[in-house]
C-alpha positions as CSV (number, residue, x, y, z in Angstrom):
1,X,-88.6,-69.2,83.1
2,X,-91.5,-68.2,85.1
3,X,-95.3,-68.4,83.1
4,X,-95.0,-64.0,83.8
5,X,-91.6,-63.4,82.1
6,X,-92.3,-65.8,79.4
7,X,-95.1,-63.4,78.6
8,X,-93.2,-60.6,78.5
9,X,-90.4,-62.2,76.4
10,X,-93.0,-63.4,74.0
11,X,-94.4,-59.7,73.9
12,X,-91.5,-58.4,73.3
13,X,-90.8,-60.3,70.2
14,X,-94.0,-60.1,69.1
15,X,-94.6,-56.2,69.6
16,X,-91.0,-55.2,70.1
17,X,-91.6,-54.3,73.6
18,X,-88.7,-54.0,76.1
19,X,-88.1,-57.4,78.1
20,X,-88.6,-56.3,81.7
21,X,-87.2,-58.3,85.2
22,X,-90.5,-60.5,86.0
23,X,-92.0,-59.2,89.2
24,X,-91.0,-55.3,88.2
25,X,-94.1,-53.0,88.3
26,X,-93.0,-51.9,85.3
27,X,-93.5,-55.0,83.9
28,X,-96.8,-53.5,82.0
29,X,-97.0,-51.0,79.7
30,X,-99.8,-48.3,80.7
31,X,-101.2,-45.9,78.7
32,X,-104.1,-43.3,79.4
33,X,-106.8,-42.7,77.0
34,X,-108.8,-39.4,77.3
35,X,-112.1,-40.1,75.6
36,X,-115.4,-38.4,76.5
37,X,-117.8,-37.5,79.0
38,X,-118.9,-41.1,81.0
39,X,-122.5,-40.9,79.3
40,X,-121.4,-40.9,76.1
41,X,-120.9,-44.0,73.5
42,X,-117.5,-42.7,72.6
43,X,-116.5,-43.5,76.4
44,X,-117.9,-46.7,75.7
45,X,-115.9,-46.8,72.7
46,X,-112.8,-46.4,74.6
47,X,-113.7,-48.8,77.0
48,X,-114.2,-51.6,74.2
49,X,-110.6,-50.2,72.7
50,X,-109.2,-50.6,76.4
51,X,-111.0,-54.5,76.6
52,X,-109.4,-55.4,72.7
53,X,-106.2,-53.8,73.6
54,X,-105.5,-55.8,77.1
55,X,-106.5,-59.3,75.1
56,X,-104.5,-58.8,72.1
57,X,-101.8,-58.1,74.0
58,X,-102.1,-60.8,77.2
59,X,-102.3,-57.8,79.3
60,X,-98.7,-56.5,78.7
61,X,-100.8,-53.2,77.5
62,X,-103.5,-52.0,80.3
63,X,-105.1,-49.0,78.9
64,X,-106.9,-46.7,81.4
65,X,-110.0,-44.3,80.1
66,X,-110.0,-41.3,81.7
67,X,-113.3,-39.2,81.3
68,X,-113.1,-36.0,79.0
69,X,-115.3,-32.7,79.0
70,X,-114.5,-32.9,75.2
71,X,-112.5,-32.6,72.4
72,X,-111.0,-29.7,73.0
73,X,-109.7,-30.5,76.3
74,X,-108.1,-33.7,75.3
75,X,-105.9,-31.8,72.7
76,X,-104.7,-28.8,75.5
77,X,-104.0,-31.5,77.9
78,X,-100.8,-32.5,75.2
79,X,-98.5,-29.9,76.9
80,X,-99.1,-31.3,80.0
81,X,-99.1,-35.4,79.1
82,X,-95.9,-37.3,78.9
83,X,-95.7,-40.9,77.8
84,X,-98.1,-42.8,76.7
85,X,-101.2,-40.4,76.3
86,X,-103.9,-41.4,73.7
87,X,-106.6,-39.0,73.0
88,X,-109.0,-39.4,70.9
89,X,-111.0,-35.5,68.3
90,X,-112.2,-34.6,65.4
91,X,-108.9,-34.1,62.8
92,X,-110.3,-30.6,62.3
93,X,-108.7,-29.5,66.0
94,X,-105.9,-31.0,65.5
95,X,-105.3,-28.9,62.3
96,X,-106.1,-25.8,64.7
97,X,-103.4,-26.9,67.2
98,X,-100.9,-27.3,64.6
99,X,-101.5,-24.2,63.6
100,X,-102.1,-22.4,66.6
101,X,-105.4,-20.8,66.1
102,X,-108.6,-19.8,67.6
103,X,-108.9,-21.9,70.8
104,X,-105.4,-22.8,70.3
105,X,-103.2,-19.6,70.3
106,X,-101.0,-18.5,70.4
107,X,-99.2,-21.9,68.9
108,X,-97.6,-24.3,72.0
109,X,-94.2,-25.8,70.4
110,X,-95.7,-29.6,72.4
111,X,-98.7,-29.3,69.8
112,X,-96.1,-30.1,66.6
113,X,-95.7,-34.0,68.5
114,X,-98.9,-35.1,68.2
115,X,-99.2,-38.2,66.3
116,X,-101.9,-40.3,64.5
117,X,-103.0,-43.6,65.4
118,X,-106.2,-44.8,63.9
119,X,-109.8,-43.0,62.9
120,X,-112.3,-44.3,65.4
121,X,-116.5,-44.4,64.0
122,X,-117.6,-40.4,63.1
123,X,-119.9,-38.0,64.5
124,X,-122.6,-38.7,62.0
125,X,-125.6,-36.2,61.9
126,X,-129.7,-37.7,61.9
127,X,-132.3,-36.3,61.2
128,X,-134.8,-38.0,62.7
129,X,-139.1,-37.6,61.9
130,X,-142.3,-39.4,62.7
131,X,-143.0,-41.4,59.6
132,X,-146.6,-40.0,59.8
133,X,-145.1,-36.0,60.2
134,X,-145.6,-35.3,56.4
135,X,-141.8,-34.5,56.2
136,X,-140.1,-36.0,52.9
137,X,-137.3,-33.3,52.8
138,X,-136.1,-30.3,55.0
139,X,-138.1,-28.1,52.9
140,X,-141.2,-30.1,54.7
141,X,-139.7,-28.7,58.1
142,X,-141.5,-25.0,58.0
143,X,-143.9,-25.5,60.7
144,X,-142.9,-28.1,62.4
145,X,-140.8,-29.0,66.0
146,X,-137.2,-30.3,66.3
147,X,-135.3,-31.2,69.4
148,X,-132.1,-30.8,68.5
149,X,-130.0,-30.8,72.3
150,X,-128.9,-28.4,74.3
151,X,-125.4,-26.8,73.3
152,X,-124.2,-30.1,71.6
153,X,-122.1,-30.5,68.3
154,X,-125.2,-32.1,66.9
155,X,-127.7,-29.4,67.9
156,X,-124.8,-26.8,66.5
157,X,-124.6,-28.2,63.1
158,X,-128.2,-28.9,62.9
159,X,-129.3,-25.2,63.4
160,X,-126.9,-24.5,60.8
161,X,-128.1,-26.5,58.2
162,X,-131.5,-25.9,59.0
163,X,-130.0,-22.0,57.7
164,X,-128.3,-23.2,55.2
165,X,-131.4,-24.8,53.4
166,X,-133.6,-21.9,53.7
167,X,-135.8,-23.3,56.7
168,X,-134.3,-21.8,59.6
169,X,-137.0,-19.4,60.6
170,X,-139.8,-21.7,60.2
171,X,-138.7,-24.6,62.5
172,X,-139.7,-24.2,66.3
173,X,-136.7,-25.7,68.0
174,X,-136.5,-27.0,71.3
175,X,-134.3,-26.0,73.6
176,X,-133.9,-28.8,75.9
177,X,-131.6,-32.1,76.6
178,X,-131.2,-34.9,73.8
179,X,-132.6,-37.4,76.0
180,X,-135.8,-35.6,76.0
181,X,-136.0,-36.3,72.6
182,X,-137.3,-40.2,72.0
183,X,-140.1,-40.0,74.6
184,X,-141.0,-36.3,73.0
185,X,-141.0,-38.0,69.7
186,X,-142.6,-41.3,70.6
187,X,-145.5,-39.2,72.5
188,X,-146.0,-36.8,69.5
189,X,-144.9,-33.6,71.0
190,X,-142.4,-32.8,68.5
191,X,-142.5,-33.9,64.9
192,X,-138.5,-34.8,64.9
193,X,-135.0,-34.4,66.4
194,X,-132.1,-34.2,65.3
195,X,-128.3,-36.1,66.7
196,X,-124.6,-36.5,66.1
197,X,-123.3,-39.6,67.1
198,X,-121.6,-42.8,65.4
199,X,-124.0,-44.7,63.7
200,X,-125.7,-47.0,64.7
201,X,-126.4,-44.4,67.1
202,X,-128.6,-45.8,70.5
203,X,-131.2,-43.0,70.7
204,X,-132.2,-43.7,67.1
205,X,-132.3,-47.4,66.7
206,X,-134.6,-46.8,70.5
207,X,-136.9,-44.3,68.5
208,X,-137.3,-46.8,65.8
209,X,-138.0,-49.8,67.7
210,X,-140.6,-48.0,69.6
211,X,-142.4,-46.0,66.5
212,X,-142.1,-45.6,63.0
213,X,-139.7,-43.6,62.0
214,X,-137.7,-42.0,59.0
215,X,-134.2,-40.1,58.3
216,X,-134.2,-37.1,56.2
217,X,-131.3,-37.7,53.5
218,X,-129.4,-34.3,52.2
219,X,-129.1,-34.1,48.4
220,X,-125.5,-33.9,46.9
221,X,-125.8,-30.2,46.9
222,X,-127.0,-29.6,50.1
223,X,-123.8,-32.3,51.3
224,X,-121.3,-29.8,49.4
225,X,-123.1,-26.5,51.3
226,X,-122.5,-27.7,54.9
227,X,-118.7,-28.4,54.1
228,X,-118.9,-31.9,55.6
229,X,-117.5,-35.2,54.7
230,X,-120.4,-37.4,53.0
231,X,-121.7,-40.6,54.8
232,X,-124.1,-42.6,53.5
233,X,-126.0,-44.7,56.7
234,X,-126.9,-47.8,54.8
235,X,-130.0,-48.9,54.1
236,X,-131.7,-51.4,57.2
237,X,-129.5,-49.7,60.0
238,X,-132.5,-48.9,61.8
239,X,-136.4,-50.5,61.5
240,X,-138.1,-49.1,58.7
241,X,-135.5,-46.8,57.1
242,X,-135.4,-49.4,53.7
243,X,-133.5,-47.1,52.0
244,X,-129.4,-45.7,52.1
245,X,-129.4,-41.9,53.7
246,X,-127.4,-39.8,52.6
247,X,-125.6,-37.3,55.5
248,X,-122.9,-35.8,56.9
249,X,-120.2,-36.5,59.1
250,X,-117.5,-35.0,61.7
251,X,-114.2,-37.8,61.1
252,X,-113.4,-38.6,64.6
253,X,-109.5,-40.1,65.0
254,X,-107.2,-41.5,68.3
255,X,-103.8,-39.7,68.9
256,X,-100.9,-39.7,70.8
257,X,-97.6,-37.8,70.6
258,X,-93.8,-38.4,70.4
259,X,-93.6,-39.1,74.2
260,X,-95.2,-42.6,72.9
261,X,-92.4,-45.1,72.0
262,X,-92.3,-47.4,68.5
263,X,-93.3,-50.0,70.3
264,X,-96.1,-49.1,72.1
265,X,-97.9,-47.3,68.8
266,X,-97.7,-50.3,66.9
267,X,-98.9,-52.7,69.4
268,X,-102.1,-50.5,69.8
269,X,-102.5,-50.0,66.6
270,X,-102.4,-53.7,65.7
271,X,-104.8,-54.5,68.7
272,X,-107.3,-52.0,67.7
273,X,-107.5,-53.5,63.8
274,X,-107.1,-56.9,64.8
275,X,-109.9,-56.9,67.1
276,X,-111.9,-54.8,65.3
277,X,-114.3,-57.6,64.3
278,X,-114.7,-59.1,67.7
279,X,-116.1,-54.9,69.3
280,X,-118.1,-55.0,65.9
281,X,-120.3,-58.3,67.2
282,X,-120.7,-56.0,70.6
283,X,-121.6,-52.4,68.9
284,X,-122.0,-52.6,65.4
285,X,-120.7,-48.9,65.0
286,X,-117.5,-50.1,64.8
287,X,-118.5,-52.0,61.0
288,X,-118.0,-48.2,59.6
289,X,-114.3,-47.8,60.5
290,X,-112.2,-48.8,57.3
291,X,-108.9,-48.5,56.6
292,X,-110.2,-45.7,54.3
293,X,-110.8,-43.5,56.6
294,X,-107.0,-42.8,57.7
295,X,-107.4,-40.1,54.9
296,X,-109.4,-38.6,57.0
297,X,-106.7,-37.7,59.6
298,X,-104.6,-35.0,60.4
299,X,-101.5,-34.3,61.0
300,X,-98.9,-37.0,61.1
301,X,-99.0,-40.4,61.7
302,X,-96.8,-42.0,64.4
303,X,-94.0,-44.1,63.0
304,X,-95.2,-47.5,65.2
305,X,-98.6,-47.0,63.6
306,X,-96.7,-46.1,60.0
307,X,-94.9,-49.9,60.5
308,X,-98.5,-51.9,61.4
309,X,-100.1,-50.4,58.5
310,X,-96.8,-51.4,56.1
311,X,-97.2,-55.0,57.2
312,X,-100.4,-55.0,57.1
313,X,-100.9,-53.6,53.3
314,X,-102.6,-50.7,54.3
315,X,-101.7,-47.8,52.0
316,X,-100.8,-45.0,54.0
317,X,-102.2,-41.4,53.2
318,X,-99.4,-39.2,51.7
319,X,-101.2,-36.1,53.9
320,X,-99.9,-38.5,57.3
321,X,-96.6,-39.1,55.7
């Protein structure tokens, strides 16, 4: 037997794969993943999956990333995808789709496939000051100058809370691109900025290691007002924040559909928690993903995926069931 279909014989036993004739194109099993735009750390993300993926499996699983305009688009691509098509969205569209609403009616029949893989690390929102700006709490924002991004998730949600806790007519905000915002903030033109992003997230931990900084933390009340899940960014994720801050987050999960076989789902699925540890050593954002936060997703979860997390011991939420 030849070193190439010994592979794929052991492959096959090991992730129930299909034996196929060594020297077949076929041989591999591809799959595409629709991430983000290329500038984004959730393409990098999907890079790091499509890396852990091709190792754990000796390369009888090449993942390709395919660049995304967003969430949105991933999820109205499903009518159009066959086989294996990963994707990765907040939980919160995928709801929509099942449902056919807003951005999603009227309801497509190829939305009610889509499966559930694993949660990958959350939009988390930062609120980022000058240690020296005076501001202790967002009632300490009247008067003073955010960045918050131009027409981004982040600079969305923070205009809303900024509403939401009574300061939205006193802070000036900036209208201009989030990478504006550390030399802005470095150079004292603005007092703060805000950003979504998995934690650690690259602009902050820059900010900090070039000035001092601090994160606003929301209060339990003000946590329940904006209708987010709760995140607490521990303490000593970035230079001179000593103490946990308390924020918000967007779950962010990867999907695929029915068109994905068994096989396939739970060989990713293992790859991805298996070699979790090893993309955590490269980009610590990966150290807040936890089996916990399966509760997080919607919709269903795909029976290869429901058979890695059985053998693993991971309890399986009875909303994916």
């Amino acid at each position: 037997m030849t070193r190439s279909r010994a592979l794929v014989a052991a492959l096959a036993v090991t992730f129930g794969l299909a034996a196929v004739p060594a020297g077949s194109a076929a041989a591999e099993t591809r799959v595409t993943y629709k991430s983000a735009k290329s500038t984004s750390s959730y393409y990098q993300m999907a890079v790091q999956i499509a890396d852990a993926i091709k190792t754990a499996t000796d390369g009888a699983v090449i993942v390709t990333v395919e660049e995304s305009q967003g969430s949105v688009q991933n999820v109205k691509e499903v009518p159009n995808r066959s086989g294996n098509y990963v994707f990765t969205t907040p939980p919160a569209l995928i709801g929509l789709a099942l449902r056919g609403e807003r951005m999603f009616a009227p309801k497509l029949p190829a939305y009610d496939g889509i499966r559930a893989l694993f949660p990958i690390p959350s939009l988390t929102m930062h609120f980022v000051t000058r240690a020296d700006s005076g501001v202790a709490s967002f009632a300490d924002l009247a008067g003073k100058t955010f960045i918050t991004g131009k027409g981004s998730f982040g600079a969305r949600e923070a205009v809303r809370y900024f509403e939401l806790f009574g300061v939205g007519d006193g802070v000036s905000v900036v209208d201009v691109e989030l990478n504006a915002a550390v030399p802005a903030l470095i150079n004292g033109q603005v007092d703060g900025f805000a950003t979504a992003g998995s934690y650690p997230a690259p602009n902050v931990l820059e900010a900090a290691a070039s000035t001092a900084i601090a994160l606003l933390s929301l209060t339990e009340e003000q946590v329940a007002e904006t209708g987010r899940a709760r995140l607490v960014i521990p303490a000593g994720t970035y230079a001179g924040v000593d103490q946990d801050v308390i924020t918000t987050s967007l779950p962010v999960g990867a999907y695929t559909t029915t068109g994905m076989d068994d096989a396939t789902a739970y060989a990713l699925t293992q790859a991805f928690w298996t070699r979790k540890t090893e993309m955590a050593d490269l980009n610590p954002w990966w150290d807040g993903v936890t089996p916990d936060l399966l509760a997080t997703l919607a919709g269903t979860l795909h029976p290869g995926a429901a058979r890695y997390y059985a053998e693993a011991g991971i309890a399986i939420p009875e909303s994916l069931q």
